[in-house]
LUMMILUM-528515 format. One line per field, with one value per residue: residue number from 0; residue in one letter; x, y, z of N, C-alpha, C, CB in turn. Coordinates in steps of 0.05 Angstrom, whole numbers, plus 5000, padded with zeros to 4 digits. Atoms other than C-alpha are relative to their C-alpha. Glycine has a CB too. Example, Ala and Ser with C-alpha at 12.3 -4.5 7.8 and 13.67 -1.06 7.14 Angstrom:
<nodes>
k: [0/1] .
r: [a/s] .
neast: [5018/4984] .
nnorth: [4976/4976] .
nup: [5000/4999] .
caeast: [5246/5273] .
canorth: [4910/4979] .
caup: [5156/5143] .
ceast: [5018/4985] .
cnorth: [5024/5022] .
cup: [5000/5014] .
cbeast: [4980/5009] .
cbnorth: [5001/5009] .
cbup: [5025/4971] .
</nodes>
This chain:
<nodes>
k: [0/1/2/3/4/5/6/7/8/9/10/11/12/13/14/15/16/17/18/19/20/21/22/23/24/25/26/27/28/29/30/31/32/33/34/35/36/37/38/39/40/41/42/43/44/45/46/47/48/49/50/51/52/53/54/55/56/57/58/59/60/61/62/63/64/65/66/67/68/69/70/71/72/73/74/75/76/77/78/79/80/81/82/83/84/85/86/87/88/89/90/91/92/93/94/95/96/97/98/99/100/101/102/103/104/105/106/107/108/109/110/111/112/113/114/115/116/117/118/119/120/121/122/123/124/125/126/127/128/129/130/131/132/133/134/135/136/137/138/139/140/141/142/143/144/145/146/147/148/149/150/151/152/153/154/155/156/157/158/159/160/161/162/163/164/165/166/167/168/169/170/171/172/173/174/175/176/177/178/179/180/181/182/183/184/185/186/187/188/189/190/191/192/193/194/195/196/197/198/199/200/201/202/203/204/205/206/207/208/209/210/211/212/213/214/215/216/217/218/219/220/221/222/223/224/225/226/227/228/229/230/231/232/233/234/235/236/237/238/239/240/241/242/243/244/245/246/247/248/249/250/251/252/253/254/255/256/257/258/259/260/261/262/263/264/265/266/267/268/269] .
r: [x/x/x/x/x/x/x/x/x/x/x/x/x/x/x/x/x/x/x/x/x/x/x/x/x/x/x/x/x/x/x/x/x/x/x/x/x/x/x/x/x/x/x/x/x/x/x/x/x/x/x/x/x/x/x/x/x/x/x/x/x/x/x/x/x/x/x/x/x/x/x/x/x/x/x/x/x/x/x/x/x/x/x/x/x/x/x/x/x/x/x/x/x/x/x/x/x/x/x/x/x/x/x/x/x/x/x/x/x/x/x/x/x/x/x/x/x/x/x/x/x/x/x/x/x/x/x/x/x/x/x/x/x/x/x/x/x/x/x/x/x/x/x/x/x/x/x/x/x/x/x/x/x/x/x/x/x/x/x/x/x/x/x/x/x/x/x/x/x/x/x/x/x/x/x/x/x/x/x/x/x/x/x/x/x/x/x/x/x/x/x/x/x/x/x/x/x/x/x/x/x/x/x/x/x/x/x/x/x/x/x/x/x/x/x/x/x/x/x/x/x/x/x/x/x/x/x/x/x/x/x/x/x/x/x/x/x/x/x/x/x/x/x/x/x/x/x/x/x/x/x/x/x/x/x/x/x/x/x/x/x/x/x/x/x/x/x/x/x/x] .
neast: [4974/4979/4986/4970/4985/4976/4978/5022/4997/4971/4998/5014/4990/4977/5007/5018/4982/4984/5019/4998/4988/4990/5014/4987/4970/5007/4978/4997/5013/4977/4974/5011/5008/4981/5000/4990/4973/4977/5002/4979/5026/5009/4986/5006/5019/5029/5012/5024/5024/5023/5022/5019/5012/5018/4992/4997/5019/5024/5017/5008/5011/4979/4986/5021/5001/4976/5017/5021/4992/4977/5021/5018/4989/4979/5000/5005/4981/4985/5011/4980/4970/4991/4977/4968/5004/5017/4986/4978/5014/5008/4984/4983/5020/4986/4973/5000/5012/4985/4978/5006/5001/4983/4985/5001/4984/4983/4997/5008/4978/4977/5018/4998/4978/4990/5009/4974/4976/4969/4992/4982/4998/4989/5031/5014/5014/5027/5012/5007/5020/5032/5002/5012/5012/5001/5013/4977/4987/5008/5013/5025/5004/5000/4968/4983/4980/4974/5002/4987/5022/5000/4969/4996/5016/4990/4976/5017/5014/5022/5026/5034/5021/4991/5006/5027/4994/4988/5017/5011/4985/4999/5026/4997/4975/5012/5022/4998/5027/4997/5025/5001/5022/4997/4998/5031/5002/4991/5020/5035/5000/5004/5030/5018/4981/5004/5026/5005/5029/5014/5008/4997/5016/4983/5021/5002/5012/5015/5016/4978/4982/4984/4974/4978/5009/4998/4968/4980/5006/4994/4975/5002/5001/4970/4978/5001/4989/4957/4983/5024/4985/5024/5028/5038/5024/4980/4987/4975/4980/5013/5004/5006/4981/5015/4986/4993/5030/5004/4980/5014/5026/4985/4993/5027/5004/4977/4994/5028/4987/4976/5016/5023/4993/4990/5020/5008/5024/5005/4959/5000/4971/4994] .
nnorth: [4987/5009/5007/4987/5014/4999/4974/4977/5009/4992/4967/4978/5000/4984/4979/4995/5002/4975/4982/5005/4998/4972/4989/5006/4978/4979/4996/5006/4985/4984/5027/5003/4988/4996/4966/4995/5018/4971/5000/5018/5014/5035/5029/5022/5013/4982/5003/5017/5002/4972/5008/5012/4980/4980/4977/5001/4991/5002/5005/5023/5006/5016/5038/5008/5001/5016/5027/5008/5015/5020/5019/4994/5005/5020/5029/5009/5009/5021/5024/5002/4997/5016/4988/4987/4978/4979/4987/4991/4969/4972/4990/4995/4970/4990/4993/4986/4974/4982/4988/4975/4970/4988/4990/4965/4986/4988/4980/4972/4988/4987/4972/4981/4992/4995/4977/4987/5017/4977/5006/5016/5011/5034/5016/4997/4980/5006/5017/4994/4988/5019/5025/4983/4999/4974/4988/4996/4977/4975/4993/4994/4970/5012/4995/5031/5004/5002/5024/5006/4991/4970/4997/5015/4975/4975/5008/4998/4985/5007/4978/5014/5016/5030/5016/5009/5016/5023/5002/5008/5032/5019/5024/5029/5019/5015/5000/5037/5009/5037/5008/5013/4998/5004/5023/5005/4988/5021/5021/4982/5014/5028/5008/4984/5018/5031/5000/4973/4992/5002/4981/5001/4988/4997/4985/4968/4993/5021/5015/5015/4994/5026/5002/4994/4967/4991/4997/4975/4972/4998/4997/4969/4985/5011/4984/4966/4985/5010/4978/4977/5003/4982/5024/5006/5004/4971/4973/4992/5011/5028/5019/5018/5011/5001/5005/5029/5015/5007/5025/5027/5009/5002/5029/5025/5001/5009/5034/5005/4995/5022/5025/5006/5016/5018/5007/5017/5016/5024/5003/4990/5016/5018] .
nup: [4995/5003/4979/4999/4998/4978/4998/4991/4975/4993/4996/4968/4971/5004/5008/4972/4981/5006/4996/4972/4988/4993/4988/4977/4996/5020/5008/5020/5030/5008/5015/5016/5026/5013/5007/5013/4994/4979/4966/4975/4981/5020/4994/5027/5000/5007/5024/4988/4974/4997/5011/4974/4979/5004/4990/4980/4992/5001/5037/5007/5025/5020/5000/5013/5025/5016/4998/5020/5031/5000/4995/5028/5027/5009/5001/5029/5020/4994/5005/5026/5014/4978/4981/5010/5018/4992/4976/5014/5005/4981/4993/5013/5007/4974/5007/5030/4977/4992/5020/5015/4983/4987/5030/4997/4983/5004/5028/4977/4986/5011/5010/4973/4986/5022/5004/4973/5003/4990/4973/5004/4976/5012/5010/4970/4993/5005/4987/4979/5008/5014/4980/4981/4990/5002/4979/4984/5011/4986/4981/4996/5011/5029/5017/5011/4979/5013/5004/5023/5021/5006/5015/5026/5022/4989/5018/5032/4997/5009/4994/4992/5026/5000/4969/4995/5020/4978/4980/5016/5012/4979/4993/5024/4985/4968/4993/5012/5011/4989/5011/5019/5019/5027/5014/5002/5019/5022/4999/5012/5034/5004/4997/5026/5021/4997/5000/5006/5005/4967/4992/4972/4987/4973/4983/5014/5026/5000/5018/4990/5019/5015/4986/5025/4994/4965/4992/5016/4977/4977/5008/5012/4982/4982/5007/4999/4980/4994/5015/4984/4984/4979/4995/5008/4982/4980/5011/4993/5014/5008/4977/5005/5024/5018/5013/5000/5007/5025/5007/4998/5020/5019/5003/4999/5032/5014/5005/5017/5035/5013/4998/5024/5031/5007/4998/4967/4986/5004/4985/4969/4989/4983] .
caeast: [4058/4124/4158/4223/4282/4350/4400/4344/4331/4407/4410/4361/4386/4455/4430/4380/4444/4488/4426/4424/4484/4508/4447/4488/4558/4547/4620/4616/4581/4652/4689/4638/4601/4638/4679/4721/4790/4827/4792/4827/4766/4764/4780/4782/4733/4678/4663/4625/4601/4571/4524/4495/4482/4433/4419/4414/4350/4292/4297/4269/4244/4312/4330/4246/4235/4309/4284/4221/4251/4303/4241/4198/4241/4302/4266/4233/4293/4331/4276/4303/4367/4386/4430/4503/4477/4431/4481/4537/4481/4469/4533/4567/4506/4530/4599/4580/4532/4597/4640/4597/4580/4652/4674/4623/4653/4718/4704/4664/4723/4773/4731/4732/4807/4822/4789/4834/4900/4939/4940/4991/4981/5024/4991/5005/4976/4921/4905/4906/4855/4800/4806/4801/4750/4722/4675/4725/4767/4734/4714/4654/4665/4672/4745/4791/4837/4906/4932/4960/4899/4909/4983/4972/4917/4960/5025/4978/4944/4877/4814/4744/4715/4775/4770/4690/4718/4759/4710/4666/4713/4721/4656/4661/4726/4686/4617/4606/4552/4520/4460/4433/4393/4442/4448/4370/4365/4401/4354/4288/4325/4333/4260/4231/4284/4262/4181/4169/4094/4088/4049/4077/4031/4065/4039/4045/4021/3960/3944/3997/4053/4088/4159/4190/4153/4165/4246/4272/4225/4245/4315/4302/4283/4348/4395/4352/4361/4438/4455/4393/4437/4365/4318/4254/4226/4270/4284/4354/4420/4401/4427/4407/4465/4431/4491/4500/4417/4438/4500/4472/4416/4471/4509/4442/4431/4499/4499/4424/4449/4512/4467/4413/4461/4494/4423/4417/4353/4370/4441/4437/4495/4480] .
canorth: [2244/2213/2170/2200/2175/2147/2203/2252/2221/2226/2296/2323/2293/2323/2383/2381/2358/2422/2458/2437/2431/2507/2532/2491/2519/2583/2593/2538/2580/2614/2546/2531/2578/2594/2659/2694/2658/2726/2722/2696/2657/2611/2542/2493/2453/2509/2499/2439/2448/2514/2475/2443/2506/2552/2617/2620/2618/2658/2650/2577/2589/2583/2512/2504/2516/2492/2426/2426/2427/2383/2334/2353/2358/2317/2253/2254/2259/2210/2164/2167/2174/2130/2146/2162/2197/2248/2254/2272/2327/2360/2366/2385/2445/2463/2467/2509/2563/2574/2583/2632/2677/2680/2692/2752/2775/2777/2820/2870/2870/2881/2943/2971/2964/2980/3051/3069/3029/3105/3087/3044/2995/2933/2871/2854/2917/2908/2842/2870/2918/2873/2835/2891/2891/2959/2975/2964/3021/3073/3106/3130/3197/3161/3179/3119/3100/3099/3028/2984/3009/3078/3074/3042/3104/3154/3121/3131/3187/3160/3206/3190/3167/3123/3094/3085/3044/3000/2993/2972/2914/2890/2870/2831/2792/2788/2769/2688/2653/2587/2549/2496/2531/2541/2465/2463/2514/2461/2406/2456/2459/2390/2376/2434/2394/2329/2347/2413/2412/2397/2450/2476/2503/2544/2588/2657/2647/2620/2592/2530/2547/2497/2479/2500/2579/2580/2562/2612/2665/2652/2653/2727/2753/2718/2761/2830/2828/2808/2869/2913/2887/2896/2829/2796/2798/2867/2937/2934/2906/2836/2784/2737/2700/2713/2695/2631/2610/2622/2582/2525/2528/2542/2475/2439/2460/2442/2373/2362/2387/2337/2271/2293/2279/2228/2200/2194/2165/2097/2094/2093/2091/2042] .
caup: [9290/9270/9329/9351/9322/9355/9333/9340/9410/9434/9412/9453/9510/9495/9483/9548/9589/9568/9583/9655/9661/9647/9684/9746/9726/9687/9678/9626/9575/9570/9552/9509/9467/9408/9406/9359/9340/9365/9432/9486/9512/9436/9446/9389/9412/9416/9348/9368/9432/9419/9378/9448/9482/9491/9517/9600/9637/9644/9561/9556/9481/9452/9468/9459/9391/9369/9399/9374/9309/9326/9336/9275/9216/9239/9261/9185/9153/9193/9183/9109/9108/9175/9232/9207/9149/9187/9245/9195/9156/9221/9244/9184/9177/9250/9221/9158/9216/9247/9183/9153/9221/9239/9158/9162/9231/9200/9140/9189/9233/9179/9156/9222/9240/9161/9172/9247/9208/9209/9284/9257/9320/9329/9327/9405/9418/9377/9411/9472/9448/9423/9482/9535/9583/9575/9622/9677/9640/9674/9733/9767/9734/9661/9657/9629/9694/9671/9646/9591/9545/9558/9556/9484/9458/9493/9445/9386/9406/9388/9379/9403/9333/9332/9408/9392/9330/9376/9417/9366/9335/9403/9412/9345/9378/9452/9430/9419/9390/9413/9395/9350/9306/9243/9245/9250/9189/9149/9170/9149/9074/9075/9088/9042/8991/9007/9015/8979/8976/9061/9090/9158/9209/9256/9314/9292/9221/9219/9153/9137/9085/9038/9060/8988/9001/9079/9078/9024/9067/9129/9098/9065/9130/9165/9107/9108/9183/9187/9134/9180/9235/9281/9306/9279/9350/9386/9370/9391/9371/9346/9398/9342/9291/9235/9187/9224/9203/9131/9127/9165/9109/9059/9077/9080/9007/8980/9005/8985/8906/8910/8943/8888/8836/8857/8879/8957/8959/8941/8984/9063/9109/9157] .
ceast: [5022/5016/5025/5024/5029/5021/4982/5006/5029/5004/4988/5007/5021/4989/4985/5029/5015/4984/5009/5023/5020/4976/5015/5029/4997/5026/5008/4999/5028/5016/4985/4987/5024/5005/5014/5014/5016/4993/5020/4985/5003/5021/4990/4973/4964/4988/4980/4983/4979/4975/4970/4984/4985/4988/4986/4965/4992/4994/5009/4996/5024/5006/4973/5000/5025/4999/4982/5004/5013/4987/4984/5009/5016/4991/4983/5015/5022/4987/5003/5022/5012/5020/5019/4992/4986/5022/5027/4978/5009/5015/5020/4975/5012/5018/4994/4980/5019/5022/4989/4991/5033/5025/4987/5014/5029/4998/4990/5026/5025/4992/5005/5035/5008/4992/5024/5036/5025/5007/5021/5002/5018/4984/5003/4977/4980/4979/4991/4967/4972/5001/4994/4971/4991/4983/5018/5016/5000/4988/4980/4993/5002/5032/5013/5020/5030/5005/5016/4990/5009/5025/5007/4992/5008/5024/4994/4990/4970/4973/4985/4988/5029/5001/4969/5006/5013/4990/4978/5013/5007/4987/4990/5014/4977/4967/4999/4971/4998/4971/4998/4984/5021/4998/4964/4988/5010/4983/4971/5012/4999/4975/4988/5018/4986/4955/4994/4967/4986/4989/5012/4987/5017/4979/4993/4995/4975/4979/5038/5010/5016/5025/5015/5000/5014/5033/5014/4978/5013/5036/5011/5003/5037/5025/4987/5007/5027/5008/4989/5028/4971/4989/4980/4984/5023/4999/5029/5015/4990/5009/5004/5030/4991/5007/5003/4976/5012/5027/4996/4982/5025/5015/4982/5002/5013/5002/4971/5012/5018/4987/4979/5019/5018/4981/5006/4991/4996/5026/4987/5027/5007/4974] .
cnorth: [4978/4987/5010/4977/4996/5022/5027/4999/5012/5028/5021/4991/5008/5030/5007/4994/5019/5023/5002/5004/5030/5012/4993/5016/5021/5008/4977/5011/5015/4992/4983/5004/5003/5033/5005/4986/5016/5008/4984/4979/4990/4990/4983/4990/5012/5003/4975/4999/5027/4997/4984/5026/5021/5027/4998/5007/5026/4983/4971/4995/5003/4974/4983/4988/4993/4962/4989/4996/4981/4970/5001/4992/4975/4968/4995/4989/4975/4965/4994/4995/4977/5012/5012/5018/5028/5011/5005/5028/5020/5007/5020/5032/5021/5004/5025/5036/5008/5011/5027/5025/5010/5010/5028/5011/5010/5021/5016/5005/5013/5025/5013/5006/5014/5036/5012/4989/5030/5000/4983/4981/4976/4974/4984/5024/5000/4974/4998/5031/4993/4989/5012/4996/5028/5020/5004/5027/5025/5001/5008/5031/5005/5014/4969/5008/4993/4960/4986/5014/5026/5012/4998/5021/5017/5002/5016/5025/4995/5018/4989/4988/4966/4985/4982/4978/4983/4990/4978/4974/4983/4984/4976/4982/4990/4978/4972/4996/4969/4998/4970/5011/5007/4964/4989/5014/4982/4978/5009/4998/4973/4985/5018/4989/4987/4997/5026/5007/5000/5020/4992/5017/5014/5037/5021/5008/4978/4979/4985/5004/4975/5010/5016/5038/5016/5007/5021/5032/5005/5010/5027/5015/5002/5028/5024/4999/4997/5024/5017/4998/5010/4961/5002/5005/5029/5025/4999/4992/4975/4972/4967/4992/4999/4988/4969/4982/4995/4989/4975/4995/4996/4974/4981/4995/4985/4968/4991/5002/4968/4970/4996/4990/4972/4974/4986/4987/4970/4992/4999/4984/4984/4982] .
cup: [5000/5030/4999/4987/5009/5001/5016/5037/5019/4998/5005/5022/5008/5006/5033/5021/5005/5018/5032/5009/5003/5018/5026/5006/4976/4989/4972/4978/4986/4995/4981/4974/4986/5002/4968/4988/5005/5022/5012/5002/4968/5009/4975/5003/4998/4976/4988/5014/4994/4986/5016/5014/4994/5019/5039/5002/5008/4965/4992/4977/4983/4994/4995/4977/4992/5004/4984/4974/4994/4987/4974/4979/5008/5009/4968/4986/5009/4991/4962/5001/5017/5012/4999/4980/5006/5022/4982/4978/5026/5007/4982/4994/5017/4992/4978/5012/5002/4984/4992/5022/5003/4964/4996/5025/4983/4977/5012/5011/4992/4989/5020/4999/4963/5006/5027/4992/5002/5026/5000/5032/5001/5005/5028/5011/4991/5006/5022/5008/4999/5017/5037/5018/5006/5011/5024/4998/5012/5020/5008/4978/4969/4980/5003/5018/4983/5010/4972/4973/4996/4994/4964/4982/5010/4971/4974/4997/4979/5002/5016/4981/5002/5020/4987/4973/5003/5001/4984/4983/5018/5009/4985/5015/5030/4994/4990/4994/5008/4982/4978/4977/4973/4993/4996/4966/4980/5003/4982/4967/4994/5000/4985/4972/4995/4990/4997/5001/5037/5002/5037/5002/5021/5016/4999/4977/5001/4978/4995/4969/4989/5007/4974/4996/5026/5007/4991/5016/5022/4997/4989/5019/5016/4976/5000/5033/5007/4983/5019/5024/5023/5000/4991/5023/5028/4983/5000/4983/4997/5018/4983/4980/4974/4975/4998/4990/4974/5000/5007/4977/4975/5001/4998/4959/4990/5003/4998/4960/5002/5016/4975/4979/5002/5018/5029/5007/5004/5017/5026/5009/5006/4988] .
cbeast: [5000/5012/5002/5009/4996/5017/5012/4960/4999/5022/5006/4966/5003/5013/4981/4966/5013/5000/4967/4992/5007/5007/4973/5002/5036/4985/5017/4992/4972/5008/5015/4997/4986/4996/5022/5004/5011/5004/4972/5006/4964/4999/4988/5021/5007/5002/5020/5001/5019/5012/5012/5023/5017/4982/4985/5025/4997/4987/5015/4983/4976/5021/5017/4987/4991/5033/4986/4981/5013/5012/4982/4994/5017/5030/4982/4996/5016/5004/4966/5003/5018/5008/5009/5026/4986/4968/5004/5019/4962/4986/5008/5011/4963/5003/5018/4976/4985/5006/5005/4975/4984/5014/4990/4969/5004/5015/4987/4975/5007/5013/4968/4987/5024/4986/4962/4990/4999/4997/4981/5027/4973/5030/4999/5024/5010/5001/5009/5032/5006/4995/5035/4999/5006/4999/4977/5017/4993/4986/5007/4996/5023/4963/5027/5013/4989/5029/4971/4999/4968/4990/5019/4981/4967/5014/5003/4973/5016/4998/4982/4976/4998/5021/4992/4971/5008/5006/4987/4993/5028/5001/4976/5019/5038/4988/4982/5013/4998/4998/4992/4993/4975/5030/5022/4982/5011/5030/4993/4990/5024/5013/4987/5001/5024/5012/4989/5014/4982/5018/4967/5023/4980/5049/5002/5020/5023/4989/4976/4995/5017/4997/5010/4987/4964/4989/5016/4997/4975/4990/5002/4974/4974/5011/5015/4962/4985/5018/4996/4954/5030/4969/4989/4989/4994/5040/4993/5008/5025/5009/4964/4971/5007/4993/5018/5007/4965/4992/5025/4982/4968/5014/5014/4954/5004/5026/5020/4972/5030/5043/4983/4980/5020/5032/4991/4992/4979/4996/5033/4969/5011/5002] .
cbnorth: [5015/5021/4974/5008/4998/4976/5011/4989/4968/4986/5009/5001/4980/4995/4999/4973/4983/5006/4990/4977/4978/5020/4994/4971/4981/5025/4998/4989/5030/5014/4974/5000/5026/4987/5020/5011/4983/5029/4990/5012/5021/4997/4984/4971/4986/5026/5004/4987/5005/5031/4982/4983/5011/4987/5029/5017/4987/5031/5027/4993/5018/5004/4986/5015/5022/5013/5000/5015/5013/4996/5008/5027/5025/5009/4986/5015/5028/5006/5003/5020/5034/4975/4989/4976/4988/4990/4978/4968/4998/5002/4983/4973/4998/4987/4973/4971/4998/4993/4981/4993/4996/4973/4977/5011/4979/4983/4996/4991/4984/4985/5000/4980/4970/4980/5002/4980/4977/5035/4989/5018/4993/4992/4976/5005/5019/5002/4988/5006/5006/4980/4981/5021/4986/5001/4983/4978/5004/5014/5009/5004/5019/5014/5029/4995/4973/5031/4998/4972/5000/5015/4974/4973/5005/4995/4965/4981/5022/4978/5010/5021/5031/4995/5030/5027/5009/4999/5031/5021/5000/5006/5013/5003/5026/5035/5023/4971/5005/4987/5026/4978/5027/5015/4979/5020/5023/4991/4994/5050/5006/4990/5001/5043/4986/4988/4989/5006/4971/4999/5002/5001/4982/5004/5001/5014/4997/5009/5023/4967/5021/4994/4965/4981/5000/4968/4980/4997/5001/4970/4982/5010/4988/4944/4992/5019/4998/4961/5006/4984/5017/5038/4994/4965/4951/4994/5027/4995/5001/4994/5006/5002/4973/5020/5016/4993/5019/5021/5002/4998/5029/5021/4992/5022/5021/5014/4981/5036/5040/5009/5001/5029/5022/5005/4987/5003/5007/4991/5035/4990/5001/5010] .
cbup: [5028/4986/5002/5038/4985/4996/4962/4988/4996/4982/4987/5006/5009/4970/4969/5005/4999/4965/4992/5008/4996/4971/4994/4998/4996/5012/5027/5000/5007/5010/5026/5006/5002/4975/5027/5006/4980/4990/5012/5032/5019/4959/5033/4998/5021/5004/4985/5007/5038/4986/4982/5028/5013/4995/4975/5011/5013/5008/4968/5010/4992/5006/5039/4998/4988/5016/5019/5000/4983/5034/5025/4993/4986/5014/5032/4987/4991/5031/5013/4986/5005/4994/5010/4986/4981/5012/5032/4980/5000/5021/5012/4976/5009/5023/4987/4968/5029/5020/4972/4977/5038/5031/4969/5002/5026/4998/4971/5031/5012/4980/4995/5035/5021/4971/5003/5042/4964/4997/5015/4990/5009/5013/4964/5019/4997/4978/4999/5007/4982/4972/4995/4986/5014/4980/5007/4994/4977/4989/5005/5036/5014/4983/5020/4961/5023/5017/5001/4999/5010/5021/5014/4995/4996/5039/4994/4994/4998/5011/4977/5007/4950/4992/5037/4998/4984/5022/5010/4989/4986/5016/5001/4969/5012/5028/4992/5028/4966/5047/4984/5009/5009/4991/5019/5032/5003/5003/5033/5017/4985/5015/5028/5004/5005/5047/5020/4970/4974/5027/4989/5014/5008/4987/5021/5000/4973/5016/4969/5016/5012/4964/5010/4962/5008/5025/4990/4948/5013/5014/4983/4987/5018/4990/4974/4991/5021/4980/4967/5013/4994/4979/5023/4991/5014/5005/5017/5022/5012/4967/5015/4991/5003/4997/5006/5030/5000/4979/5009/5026/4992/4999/5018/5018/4985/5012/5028/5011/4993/5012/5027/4987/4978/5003/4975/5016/4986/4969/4997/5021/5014/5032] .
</nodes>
């Protein structure tokens, strides 16, 4: 087994410090993860940090397995490439996860408000919309308490299909995404790139798959369930970023293509 290497190293301990340290203040996760950029709650900087964090205890096998890969693939490829060059991949994969979940969010979201737009809303008012707290809204008896909201779909006179169509673009705007696993998805192309014939063994399949077979699968599943809009491992609403796996892989690719030609292998940063 491959000795860990120093970036590697460092960014599990990052990563494990975040950990701990929102499990201590849980109110971080909400100056952290990344949201929208028409929430209230985004902050510039969440488009980094949300690459540390991971989802709140009991569920340990997020920040697990995003580890364990962290460990697997990226001390290989670092042991190639060297320090600055691997810690500029992974981050820039991490950058390219959250371009492409929050590039599909917006084209979902403009679909939605494009279908309720004879509500002619203005565009405070529609900020104040998506940003609502909407459980609050109502009472025990599931009537909507009079309020800015209701003053707004009173103005409009808004149906029920179009409220539940609100409602539904709101949760695009409220719902944030954290994690390292698109920038991990860009490390796994980079290693089925780099060593296409590896065989990985992993725990739920039990015969061991070549890395050049395993990535563009794993990567199939990631876009049927992001259009399914359903989980590999749930019935429900999916929970998972599925968009953000394949753009992390998708920036992996791209700068794999432009090192191959302008020949990586013989270059290192440091």
């Amino acid at each position: 087994m491959m000795n860990i290497t120093p970036v590697v190293k460092q960014l599990l301990i990052i990563n494990v410090i975040f950990f701990i340290g929102a499990q201590l203040v849980p109110i971080s996760y909400e100056y952290f993860m990344l949201f929208y950029p028409e929430s209230d709650r985004f902050r510039i900087w969440q488009i980094i940090t949300h690459m540390f964090m991971h989802a709140k205890l009991p569920n340990f096998a997020h920040i697990l397995f995003n580890m364990f890969a962290l460990y697997s693939f990226g001390s290989a490829l670092e042991h190639f490439w060297g320090g600055k060059k691997f810690l500029f991949f992974y981050i820039s994969c991490g950058l390219g996860a959250a371009l492409l979940h929050t590039g599909v969010n917006y084209f979902q979201l403009q679909s939605l408000l494009s279908s309720v737009s004879e509500l002619n809303l203005s565009k405070s008012d529609l900020h104040v919309i998506l940003n609502a707290d909407y459980p609050s809204l109502f009472d025990s008896n599931g009537k909507m308490v009079q309020g800015e909201i209701a003053a707004i779909l009173n103005k409009v006179n808004c149906t029920q299909d179009q409220f539940n169509t609100l409602v539904q673009a709101s949760s695009i705007v409220q719902s944030p995404v954290l994690g390292a696993s698109g920038a991990i998805y860009g490390l796994l192309t980079a290693f089925a790139f780099m060593f296409p014939n590896a065989e990985l063994a992993l725990m739920f399949i039990p015969v061991p798959i070549k890395a050049k077979y395993f990535v563009p699968g794993i990567l199939a599943i990631d876009l049927f369930l992001g259009f399914k809009g359903s989980s590999l491992f749930g019935s429900g609403g999916t929970g998972i970023a599925h968009f953000a796996h394949v753009g992390g892989a998708v920036a992996g690719f791209l700068m794999m293509l432009y090192w191959k030609k302008n020949q990586f292998n013989n270059n290192r940063w440091n």
